[in-house]
C-alpha positions in Angstrom: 10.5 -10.7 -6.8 14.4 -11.0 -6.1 15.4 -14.0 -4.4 17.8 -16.5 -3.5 17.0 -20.6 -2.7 18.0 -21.3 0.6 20.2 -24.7 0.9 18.3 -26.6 3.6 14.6 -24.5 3.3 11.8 -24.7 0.8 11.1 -21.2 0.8 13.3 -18.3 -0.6 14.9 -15.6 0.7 13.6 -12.7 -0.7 16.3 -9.8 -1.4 15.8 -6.2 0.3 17.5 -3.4 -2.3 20.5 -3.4 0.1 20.6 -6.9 1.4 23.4 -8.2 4.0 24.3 -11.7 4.6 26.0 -12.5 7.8 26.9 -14.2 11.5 25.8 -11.4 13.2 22.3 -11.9 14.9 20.2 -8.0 14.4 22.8 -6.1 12.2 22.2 -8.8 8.8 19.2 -9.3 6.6 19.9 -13.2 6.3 21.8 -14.8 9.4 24.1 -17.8 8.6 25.3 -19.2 12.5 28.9 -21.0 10.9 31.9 -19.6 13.1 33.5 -18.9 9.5 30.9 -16.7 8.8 32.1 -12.9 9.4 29.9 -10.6 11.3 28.4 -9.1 7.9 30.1 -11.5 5.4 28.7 -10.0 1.8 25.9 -7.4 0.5 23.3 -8.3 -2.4 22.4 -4.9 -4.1 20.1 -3.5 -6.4 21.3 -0.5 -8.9 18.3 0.1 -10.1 18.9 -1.4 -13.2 20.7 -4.7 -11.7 22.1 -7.1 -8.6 25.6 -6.6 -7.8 27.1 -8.8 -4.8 30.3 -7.6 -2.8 32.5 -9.9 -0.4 32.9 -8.2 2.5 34.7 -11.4 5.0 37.8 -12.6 6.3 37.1 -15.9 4.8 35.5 -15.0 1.0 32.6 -15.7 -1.0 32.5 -17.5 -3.8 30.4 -17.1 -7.3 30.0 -20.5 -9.4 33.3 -21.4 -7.6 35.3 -18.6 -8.2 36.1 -16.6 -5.3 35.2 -13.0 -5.1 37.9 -9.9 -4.6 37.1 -8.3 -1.6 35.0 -5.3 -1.3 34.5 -5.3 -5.5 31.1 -5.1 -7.0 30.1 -8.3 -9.0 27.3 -9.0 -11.5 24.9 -11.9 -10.7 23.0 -13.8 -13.4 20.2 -16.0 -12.8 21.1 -19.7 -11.6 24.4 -18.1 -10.0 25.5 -20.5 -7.4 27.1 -18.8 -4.1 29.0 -20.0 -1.4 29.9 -18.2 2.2 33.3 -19.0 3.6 34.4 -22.1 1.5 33.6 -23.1 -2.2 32.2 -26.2 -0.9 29.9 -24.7 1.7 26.0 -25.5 1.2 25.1 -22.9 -2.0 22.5 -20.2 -2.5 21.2 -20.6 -5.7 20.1 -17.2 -7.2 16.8 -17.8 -8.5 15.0 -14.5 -9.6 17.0 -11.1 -10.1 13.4 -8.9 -10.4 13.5 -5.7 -9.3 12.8 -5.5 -5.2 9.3 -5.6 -4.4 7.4 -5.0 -1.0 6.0 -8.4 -0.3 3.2 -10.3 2.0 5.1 -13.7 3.0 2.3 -16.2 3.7 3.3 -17.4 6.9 2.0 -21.0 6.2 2.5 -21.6 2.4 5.6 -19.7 2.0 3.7 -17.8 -1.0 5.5 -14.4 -1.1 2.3 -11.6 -2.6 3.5 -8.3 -4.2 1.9 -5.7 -1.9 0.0 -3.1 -3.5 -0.1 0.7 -2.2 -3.9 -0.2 -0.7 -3.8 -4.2 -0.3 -7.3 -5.3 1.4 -7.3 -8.3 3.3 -7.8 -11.1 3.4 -8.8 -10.7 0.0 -11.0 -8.2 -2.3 -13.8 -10.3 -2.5 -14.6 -9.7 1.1 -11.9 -7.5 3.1 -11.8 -7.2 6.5 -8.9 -5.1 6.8 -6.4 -3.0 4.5 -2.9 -2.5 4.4 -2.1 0.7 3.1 0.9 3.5 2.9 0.3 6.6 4.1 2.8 8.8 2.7 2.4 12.1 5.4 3.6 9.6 8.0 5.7 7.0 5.6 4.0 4.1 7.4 2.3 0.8 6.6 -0.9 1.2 8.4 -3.4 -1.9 9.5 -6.9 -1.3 9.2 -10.2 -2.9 10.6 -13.0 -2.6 8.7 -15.2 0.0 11.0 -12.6 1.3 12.8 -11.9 5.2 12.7 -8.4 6.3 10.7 -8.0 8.0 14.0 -8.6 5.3 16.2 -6.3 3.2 18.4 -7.0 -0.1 16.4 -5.4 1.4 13.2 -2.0 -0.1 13.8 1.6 0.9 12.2 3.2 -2.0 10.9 6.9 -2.0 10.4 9.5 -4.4 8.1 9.3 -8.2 9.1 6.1 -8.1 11.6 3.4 -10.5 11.2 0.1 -9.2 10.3 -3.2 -11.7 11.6 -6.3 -11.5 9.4 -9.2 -13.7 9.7 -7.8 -17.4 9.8 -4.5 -15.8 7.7 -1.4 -14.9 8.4 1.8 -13.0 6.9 5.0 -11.1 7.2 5.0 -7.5 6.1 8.4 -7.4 3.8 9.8 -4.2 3.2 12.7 -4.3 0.0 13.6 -1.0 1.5 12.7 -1.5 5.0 11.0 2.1 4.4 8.0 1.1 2.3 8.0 3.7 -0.4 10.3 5.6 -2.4 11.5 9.1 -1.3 9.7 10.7 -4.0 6.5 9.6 -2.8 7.2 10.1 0.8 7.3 13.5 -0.1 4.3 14.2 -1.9 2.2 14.1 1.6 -0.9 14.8 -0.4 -4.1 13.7 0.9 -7.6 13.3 -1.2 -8.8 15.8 0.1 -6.6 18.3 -2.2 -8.5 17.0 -4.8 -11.6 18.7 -6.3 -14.5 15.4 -7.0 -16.9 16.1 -9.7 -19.8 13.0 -9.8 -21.6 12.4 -13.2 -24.7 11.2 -12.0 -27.1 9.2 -14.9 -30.6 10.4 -14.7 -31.9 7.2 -13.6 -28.7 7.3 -11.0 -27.8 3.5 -12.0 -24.4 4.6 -13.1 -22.1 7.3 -11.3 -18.8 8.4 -12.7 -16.1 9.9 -10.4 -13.4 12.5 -12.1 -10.4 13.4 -9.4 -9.0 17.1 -10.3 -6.1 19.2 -8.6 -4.3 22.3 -11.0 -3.8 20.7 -14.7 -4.3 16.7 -12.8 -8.1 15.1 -14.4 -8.3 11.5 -14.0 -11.6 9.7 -15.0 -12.9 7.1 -12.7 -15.4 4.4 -14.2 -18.3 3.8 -12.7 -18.3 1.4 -9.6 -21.2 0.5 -7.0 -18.9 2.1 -4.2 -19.0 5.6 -6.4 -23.0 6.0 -5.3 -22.1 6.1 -1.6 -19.8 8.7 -2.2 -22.5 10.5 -3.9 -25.0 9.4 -1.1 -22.4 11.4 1.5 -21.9 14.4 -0.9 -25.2 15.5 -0.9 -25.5 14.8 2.5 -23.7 18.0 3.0 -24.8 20.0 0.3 -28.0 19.5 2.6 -26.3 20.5 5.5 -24.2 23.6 3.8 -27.5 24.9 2.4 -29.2 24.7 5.7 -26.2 26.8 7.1 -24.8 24.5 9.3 -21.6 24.7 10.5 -18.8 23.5 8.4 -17.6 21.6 10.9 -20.5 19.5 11.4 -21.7 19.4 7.5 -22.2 15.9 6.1 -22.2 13.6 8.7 -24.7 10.6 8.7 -25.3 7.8 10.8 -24.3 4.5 9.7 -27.7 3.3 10.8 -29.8 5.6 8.7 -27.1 5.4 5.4 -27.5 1.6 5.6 -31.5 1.6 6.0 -31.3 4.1 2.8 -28.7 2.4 0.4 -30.3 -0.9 1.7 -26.9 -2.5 2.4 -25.3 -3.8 5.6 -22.6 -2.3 8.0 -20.1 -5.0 6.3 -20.9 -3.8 2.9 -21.0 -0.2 3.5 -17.3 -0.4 5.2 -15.9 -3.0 2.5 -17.2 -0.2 -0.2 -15.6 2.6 1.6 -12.3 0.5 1.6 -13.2 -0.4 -2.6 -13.2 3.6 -2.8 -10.1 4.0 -1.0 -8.7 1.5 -3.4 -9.8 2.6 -6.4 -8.5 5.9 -6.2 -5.0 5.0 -4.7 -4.2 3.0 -7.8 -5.6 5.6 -10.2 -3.3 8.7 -9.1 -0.3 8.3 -10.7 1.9 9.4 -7.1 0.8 7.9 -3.8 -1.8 10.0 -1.5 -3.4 9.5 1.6 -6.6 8.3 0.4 -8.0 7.4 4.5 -9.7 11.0 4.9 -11.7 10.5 1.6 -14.5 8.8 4.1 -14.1 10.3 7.6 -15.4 8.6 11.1 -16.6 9.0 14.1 -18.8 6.8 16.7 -21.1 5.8 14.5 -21.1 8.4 12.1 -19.8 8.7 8.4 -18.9 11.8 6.2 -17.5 12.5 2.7 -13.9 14.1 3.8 -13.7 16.6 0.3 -15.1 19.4 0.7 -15.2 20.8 -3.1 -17.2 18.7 -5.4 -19.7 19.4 -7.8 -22.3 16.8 -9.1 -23.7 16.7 -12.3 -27.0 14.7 -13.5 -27.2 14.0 -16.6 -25.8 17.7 -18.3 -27.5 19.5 -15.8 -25.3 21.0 -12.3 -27.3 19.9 -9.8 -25.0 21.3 -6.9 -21.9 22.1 -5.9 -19.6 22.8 -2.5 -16.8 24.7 -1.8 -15.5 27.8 -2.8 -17.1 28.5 -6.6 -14.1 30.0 -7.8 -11.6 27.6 -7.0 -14.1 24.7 -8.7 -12.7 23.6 -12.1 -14.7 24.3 -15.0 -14.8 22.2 -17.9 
């Protein structure tokens, strides 16, 4: 994670791909308050393959106390020392030239945590909440546990806002204030374009997961959370064979799925968000994984509608249309 050592704070500044450094208050990424400072005195920026810094004040920047030329790009190296407005002005000391990363800042330690594309929080062990990118909207979204994708508590968080979790705190950081690249902005594909096919052991103590879309198969290993999605799945194979509407196929109380898995509410929503997870960092572009479990009061459903499951070698049902299925 790119950053710079700030000359009277322990913590670093972490670098955004384009990063400005300057006087004036809302149009910089890092503020300095010296009258000598110009407006936006100098740019720190990624080219994808390295930092360049560019002078871009009335009074200069200086590099290892040489001063810069003016609008020209400049290499920095590790341990660079930087000055704003005179050489012997307190120095930045560049201190890692990583690629840009979207960060959580710890808002007490300092402790800067790459963010992943489905971050659950406050930990993994036992989330209460996710922070995840949906890329049909190209937001950061907050997440309670048990609260609907739809619902008002399902909160957009934008570059620099804190997020509260449990006793925790932190500071979303953006290194492109956007949150994800273009490319993946664009892919707007959701889970539920995906075909789900469950292998299902006979004595149903292990369930595989396989994701398919066109020539796309990705294997899944078996995980705990992978038997609720099965548990939902047949739930409306039930319901499509007993011709109810597909609008109302598949949905189950959260009362009656807990009293039959024999877990708790807080267990069935931390493996819902597990799921989520699991499959957000096994596509290789980003989806929206949020419809792969949807909600309403008090209800759950499996949001694919085209799976088949198999036990043991053995089809044991399928949904959706049969000739859109994949076949082996």
């Amino acid at each position: 994670m790119a950053c710079l050592q700030h000359p009277d704070r322990d913590q670093p500044v972490y670098l955004m791909a384009h990063h400005t450094i300057g006087r004036r208050q809302g149009a910089v990424d890092t503020r300095i308050t010296s009258a000598e400072i110009s407006g936006i005195h100098a740019a720190i920026q990624w080219t994808g393959t390295h930092w360049n810094i560019r002078d871009l004040s009335r009074n200069g920047t200086w590099v290892n106390g040489q001063q810069l030329v003016p609008a020209k790009n400049y290499p920095l190296q590790q341990g660079d020392h930087i000055s704003f407005g005179r050489a012997n002005n307190p120095v930045w000391i560049v201190e890692n030239l990583d690629a840009p990363e979207n960060l959580l800042i710890d808002l007490q330690t300092g402790e800067a945590l790459p963010l992943e594309q489905y971050h659950l929080l406050p930990n993994e062990r036992e989330p209460l909440a996710s922070l995840h990118f949906s890329p049909v909207t190209g937001q950061w979204l907050y997440e309670l546990t048990g609260n609907s994708n739809n619902s008002d508590h399902t909160t957009a968080i934008k570059h620099g806002e804190r997020i509260d979790c449990g006793l925790h705190s932190w500071q979303l950081f953006l290194a492109d204030n956007q949150g994800a690249t273009k490319e993946l902005s664009l892919q707007q594909l959701s889970i539920t374009d995906f075909d789900l096919r469950f292998s299902v052991s006979h004595h149903e103590e292990h369930v595989q997961l396989q994701l398919r879309r066109e020539d796309l198969k990705l294997d899944l290993p078996a995980r705990i959370h992978n038997y609720l999605l099965l548990y939902l799945a047949r739930a409306r194979v039930r319901d499509m064979q007993q011709g109810a509407d597909p609008d109302a196929q598949g949905w189950v109380s959260i009362q009656v799925a807990t009293r039959e898995l024999g877990i708790t509410v807080n267990h069935l929503n931390t493996q819902i968000f597990r799921a989520r997870k699991q499959i957000a960092e096994t596509l290789p572009d980003a989806i929206d994984t949020s419809g792969l479990v949807e909600r309403r009061s008090w209800e759950i459903r499996l949001g694919c509608r085209r799976f088949e499951i198999y036990k043991g070698s053995q089809l044991e049902s399928r949904a959706g249309r049969p000739e859109k299925l994949l076949t082996d």
